[in-house]
N, C-alpha and C positions, 0 to 999 in steps of 0.2 A: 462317594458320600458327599452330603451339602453340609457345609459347618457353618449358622447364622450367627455372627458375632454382634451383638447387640451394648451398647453402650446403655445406662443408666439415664437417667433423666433429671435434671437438674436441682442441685442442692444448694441453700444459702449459702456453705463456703465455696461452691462452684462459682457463684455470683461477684463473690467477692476478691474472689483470687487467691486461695486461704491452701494449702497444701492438704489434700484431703486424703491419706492411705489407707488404714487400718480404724484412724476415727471414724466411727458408724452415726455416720448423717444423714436424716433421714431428707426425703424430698421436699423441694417447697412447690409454692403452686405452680410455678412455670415447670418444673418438674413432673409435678400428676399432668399437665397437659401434654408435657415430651411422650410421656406415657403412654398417654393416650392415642397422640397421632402415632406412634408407633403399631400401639394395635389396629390400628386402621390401615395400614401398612399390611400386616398377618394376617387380617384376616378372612383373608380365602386359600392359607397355606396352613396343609397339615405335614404335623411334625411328628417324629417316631421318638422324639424324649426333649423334653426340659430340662435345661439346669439354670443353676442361680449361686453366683457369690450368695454366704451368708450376709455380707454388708445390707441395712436394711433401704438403702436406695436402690442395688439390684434386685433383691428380692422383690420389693414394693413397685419396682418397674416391672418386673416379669408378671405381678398379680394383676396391676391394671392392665398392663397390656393386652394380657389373655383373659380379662374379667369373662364371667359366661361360657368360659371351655372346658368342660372336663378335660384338663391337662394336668398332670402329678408335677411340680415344680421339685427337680432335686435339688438341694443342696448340697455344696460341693466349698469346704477351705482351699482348694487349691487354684480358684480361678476368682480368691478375694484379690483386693487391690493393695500393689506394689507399697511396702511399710515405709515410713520416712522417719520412723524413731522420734528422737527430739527437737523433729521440725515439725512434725507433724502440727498442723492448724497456725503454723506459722504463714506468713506473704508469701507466695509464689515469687516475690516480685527478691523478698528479702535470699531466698532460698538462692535463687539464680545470681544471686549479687557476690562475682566473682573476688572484690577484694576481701569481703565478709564471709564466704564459705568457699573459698577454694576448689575444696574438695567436689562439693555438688553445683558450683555455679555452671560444671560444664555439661548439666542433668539434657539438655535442650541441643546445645552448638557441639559437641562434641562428648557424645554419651560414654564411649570406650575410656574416657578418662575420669569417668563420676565413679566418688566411692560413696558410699552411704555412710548419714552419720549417724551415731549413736543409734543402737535398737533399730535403727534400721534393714533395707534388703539394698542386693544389690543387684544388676541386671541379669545376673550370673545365677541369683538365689531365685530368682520367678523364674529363670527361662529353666531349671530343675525342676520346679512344681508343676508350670503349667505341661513341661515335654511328659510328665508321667500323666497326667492329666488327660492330653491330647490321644500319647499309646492306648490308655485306656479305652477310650474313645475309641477308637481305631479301628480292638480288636474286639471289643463289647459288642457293635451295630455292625448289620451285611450292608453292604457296599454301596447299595442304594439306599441305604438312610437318610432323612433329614432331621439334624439334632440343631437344637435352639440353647442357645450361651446368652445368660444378661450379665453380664459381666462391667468392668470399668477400662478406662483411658488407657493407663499405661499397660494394665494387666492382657486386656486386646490386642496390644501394638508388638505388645511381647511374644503372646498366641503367635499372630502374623510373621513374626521375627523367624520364631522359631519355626514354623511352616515352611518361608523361605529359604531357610537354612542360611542367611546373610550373618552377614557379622553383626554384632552389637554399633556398631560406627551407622548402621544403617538404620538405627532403632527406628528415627522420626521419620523418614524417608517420603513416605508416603500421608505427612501428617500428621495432624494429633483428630483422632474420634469426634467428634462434637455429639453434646447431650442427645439420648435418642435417638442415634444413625444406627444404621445397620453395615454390615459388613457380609453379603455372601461368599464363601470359599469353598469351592471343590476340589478332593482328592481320589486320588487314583486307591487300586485295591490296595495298595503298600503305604499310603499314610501318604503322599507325597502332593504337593499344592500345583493343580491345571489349571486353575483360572479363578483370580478374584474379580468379584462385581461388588463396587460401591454404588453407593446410594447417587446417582449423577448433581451433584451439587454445582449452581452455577460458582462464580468465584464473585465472591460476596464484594471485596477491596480490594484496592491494590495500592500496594506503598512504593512510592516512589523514594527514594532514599539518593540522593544525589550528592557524589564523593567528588573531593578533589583532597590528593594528600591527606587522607584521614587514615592512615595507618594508626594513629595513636588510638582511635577510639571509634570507629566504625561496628566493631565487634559488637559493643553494647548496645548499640542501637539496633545492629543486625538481630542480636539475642534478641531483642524485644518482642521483636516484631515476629518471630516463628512462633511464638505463642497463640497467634492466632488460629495456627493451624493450617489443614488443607483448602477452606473456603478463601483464603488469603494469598496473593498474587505479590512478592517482593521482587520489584527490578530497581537493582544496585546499577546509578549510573555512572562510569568510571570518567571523569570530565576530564581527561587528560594527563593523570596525575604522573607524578614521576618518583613514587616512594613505591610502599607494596601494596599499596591501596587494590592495583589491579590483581594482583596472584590470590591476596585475602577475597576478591570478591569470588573471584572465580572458584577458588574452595569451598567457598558457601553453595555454586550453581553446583558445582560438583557432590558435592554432601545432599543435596536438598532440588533433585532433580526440576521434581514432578512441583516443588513452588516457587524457585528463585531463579531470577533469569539475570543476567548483567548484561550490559550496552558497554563498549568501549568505544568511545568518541572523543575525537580533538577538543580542546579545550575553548568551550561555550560560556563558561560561566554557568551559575547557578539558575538563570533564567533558560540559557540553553538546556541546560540538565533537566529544568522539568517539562521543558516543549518534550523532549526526547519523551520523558514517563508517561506525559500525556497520550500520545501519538501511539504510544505500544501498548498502553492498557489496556486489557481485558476484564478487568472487575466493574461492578456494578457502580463502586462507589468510588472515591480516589481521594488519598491521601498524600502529603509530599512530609515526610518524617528526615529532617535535616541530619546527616550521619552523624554532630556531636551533639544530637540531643536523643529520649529514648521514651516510648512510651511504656506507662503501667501498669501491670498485668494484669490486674483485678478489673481494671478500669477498660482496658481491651477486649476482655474477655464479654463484658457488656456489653461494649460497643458489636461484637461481632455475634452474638443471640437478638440484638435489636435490630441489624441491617438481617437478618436471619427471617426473623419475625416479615419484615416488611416483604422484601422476596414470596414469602409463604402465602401471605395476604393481596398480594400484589397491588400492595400501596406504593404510591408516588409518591415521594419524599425527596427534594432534591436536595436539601443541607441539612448536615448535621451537627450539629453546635456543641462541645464539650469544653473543660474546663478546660487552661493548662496553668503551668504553676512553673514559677521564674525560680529556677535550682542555682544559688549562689554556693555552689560547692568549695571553691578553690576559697572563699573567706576562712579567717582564723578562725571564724564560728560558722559553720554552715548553717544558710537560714533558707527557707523558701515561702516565695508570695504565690499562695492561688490568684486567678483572675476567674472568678464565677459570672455566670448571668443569670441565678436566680430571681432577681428584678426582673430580670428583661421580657423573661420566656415561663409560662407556663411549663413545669417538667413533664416530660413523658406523655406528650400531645403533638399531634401533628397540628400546624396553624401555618396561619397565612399572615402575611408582613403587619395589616390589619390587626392582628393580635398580636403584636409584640407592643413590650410594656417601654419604658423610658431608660435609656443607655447611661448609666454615668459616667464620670468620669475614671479613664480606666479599663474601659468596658467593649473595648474595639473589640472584631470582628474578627483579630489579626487569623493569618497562614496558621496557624499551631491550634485554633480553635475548632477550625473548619473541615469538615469533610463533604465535599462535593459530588452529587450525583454527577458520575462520568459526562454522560451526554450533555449536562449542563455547561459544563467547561470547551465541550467542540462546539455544542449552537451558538455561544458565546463568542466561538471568533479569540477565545482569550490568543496569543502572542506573547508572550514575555521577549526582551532585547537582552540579546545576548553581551557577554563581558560586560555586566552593568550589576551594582548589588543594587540590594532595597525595591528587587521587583515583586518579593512577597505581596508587599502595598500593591500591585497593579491586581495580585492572582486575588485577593480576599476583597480588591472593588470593582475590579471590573463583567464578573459573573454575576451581581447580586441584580438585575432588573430582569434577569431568565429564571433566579431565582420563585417560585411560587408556593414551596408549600416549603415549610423550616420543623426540626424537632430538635429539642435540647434533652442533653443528656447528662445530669447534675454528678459529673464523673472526672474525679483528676487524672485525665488521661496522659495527656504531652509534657512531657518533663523538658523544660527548656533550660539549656545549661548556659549559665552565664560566667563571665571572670577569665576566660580566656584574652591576653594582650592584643592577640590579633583578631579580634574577634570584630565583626562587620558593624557591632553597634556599640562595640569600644567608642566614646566618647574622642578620645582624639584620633582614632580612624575614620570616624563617620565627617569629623572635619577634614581629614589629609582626602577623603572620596566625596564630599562634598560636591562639586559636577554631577556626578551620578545617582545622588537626592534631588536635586536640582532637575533631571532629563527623568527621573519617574517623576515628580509631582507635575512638571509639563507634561507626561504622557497622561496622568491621570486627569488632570484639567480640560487634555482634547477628546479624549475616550465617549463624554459624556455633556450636551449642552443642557445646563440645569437650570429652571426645572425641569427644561420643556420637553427632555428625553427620557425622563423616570416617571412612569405615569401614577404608580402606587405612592400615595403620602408620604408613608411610614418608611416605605422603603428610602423615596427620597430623600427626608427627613435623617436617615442613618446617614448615607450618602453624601449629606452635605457634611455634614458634622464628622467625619471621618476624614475626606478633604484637609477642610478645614485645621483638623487636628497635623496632618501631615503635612500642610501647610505653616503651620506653628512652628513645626521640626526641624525643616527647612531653614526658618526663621533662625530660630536661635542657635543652630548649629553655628548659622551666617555671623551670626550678630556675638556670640562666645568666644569665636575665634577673634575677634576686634580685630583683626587688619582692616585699611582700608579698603586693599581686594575683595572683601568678602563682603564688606558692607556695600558696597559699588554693587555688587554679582545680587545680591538681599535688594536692592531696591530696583534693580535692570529688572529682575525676576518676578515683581508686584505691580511693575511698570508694564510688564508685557502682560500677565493675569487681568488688569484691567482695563488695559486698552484692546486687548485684541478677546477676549471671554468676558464682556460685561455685566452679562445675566449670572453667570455662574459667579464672578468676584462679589457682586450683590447679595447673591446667596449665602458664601461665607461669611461676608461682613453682617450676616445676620444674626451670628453667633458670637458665644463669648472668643469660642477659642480663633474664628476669624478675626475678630476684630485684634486681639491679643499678639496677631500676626503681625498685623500692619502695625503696629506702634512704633514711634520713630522717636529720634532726638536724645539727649542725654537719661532723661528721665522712663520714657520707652525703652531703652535700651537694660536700662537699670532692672526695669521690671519684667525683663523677657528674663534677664539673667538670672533673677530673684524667683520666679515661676518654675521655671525648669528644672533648677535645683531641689525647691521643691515637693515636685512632680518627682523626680530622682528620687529623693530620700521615702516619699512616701510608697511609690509601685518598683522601686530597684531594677527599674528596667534595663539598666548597662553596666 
């Protein structure tokens, strides 16, 4: 027997990241289109029965899909989707949020231990319905049957689960469904699972997730990022650490075969860590998700229907621009700053550097915004230097003249977690590592002779102005610190910028925030100090 396990096509609270079980949501338009290409999929395949969750996005999937067939859609409660009680239409993002629900944060990273809350099921209560469901199946249709399931997410994975006959620890194993995939499975005359065929999906991203001693909180970020599913490639890089950073990675490869991979390497620093991600990637598109920050699921979820979309159409897209938002968690008040580019960018457009709108202040480009078509980053030549921080700034400038075509996606994806003591942009660490701001803003200054190496305006135009900004940073980290060391080191460092990079020091000083650099003397000094702070108070960026 063939058992096609069809996933649903997409709904507003799929969109959104909204917990969707038992609430019956209907489809929205990228949904009828899931549909759609679905039946185009079907059809030149006859089927010897339909069924269909009562839910009206399976059902309404199974009717488009097979619009024009005389097919009998059965309706069947036992193959609805998985109940989530009193979370139901609540965040995905909140559900999963272990200090907040306990119980169900382990729904994703470790299912054997989810209990369901309130009115809800539990993994134990579906794999009861669907196993009576499947026998029925079974012993219903002769052996050479093809029977057709439009069913949902979890409710599929459970099917599979229990076909497998694997434990509930194995639930996510093979992923989570994406809207409108198909799943083929053959069983033997006794019910028993020979061979599954999925739909061959390229691997859309891949997250590079780069650990050192992050035992305290790598989990959440790791949780994050499986939300994407099986189109999603996570390699955990263990940078030498010496807590259990490395055991916790390896329990995720182990748990999560077929999408997590981990690297164990001598201690590179965080530059080294993402040559390494770079170098082993296999996805289309590439991300570097820092182990103590986490992205959010509503917001993922979009992002990974959009690199979805482009694959499908075989559009060329080389960046992808999303929001991120500055998590001041560890304040007496937890507060957080988006950074948007609704100015900057047209939403939900592909365009070229030519159409990008005016940056404000604020409004960098930074690593947490950016996701880069793979091959952008190898034609690129990018290098990061290893045992050096602050080489984010080299990864989000030194790609953008390979850059050609940009899409923004108006989505608070990168949850950047701020307030940690030793934290890289800690204020008085970024001064104690002061050197190594200093050896990236010279790497960035040689990478590029401006203008005469940036041929696109606009591009350069950003490029200078971002410089420039980093150049500031440098500045007043220099000049905050008041030693004479450092103000010595602050003018060797503007001394060598303009005597040995003339055209490019010209450049900056063509801006406010170059010029804001070089300010010197009592009164300059006063006013870098006065700026930054704030620049602090208003973007909370440390």
């Amino acid at each position: 027997m063939e058992l096609y396990l069809a996933r649903h096509g997409q709904t507003a609270w799929n969109a959104a990241g909204r917990t969707q079980g038992n609430a019956d949501i209907d489809l929205n338009a990228t949904g009828r289109k899931d549909a759609k290409l679905l039946g185009e999929t079907l059809k030149d395949m006859e089927f010897d029965a339909v069924y269909s969750s009562p839910l009206k996005r399976a059902y309404n999937t199974a009717k488009i899909a097979l619009k024009g067939r005389d097919m009998d859609i059965i309706i069947d409660d036992r193959i609805r989707e998985m109940g989530y009680g009193v979370l139901e239409g609540s965040s995905f993002k909140e559900m999963l949020d272990k200090n907040k629900n306990p119980k169900q944060g382990t729904y994703i990273s470790e299912p054997e231990k989810y209990i369901p809350p309130e009115g809800g099921e539990s993994f134990d209560d579906v794999d009861k319905r669907v196993g009576s469901f499947l026998s029925e199946i079974v012993s219903k249709y002769p052996e050479d049957a093809k029977v057709l399931l439009f069913a949902h997410g979890a409710v599929n994975m459970c099917m599979l689960r229990h076909l497998r006959k694997q434990d509930v620890s194995k639930m996510w194993s093979s992923g989570i469904q994406a809207n409108g995939e198909i799943m083929k499975i053959t069983l033997d005359k006794d019910g028993n699972m020979t061979e599954l065929l999925k739909e061959k999906n390229e691997i859309l991203i891949t997250f590079a997730v780069p650990c050192y001693n992050s035992e305290a909180y790598m989990k959440t970020c790791i949780d994050s990022l499986l939300v994407a599913g099986a189109e999603a490639e996570i390699i955990i890089i263990d940078d030498g650490s010496t807590d259990q950073t490395a055991a916790i990675a390896d329990s995720y490869a182990e748990r999560f075969k077929e999408r997590v991979k981990v690297i164990h390497q001598e201690n590179k620093g965080h530059g080294g860590a993402v040559n390494t991600g770079i170098r082993h990637a296999k996805g289309k598109y590439f991300k570097v998700v820092d182990s103590d920050d986490w992205l959010e699921v509503g917001s993922l979820t979009r992002l990974i229907n959009v690199l979805r979309r482009f694959v499908k159409e075989r559009r060329r897209v080389d960046m992808v621009i999303t929001n991120y938002v500055y998590e001041h968690a560890l304040d007496d008040v937890p507060t957080s700053k988006v950074i948007s580019y609704t100015n900057c960018f047209p939403e939900e457009e592909v365009i070229p550097w030519s159409k990008t709108g005016r940056f404000g202040q604020g409004q960098n480009l930074l690593m947490h915004a950016i996701c880069y078509r793979t091959r952008i980053l190898r034609e690129s030549g990018l290098m990061l230097p290893e045992h050096t921080f602050y080489v984010d700034n080299l990864y989000a400038y030194i790609p953008l003249p390979f850059v050609k075509s940009i899409y923004y996606l108006n989505a608070d994806l990168y949850r950047y977690f701020i307030g940690r003591e030793d934290q890289s942009v800690n204020e008085s660490v970024m001064i104690k590592r002061i050197d190594q701001q200093i050896r990236v803003n010279r790497l960035m200054v040689e990478a590029y002779k401006l203008p005469d190496d940036v041929k696109n305006p606009k591009c350069r135009k950003y490029m200078v102005s971002y410089l420039a900004m980093i150049s500031l940073v440098t500045s007043a980290m220099l000049t905050i610190s008041g030693t004479e060391e450092n103000l010595k080191k602050r003018d060797d460092f503007f001394k060598w910028f303009r005597e040995e990079h003339p055209e490019t020091y010209k450049e900056i000083k063509g801006v406010a925030k170059g010029r804001s650099a070089t300010l010197r003397g009592p009164l300059g000094n006063t006013a870098i100090r006065i700026g930054y702070k704030i620049s602090q108070k208003i973007f909370k960026f440390n």
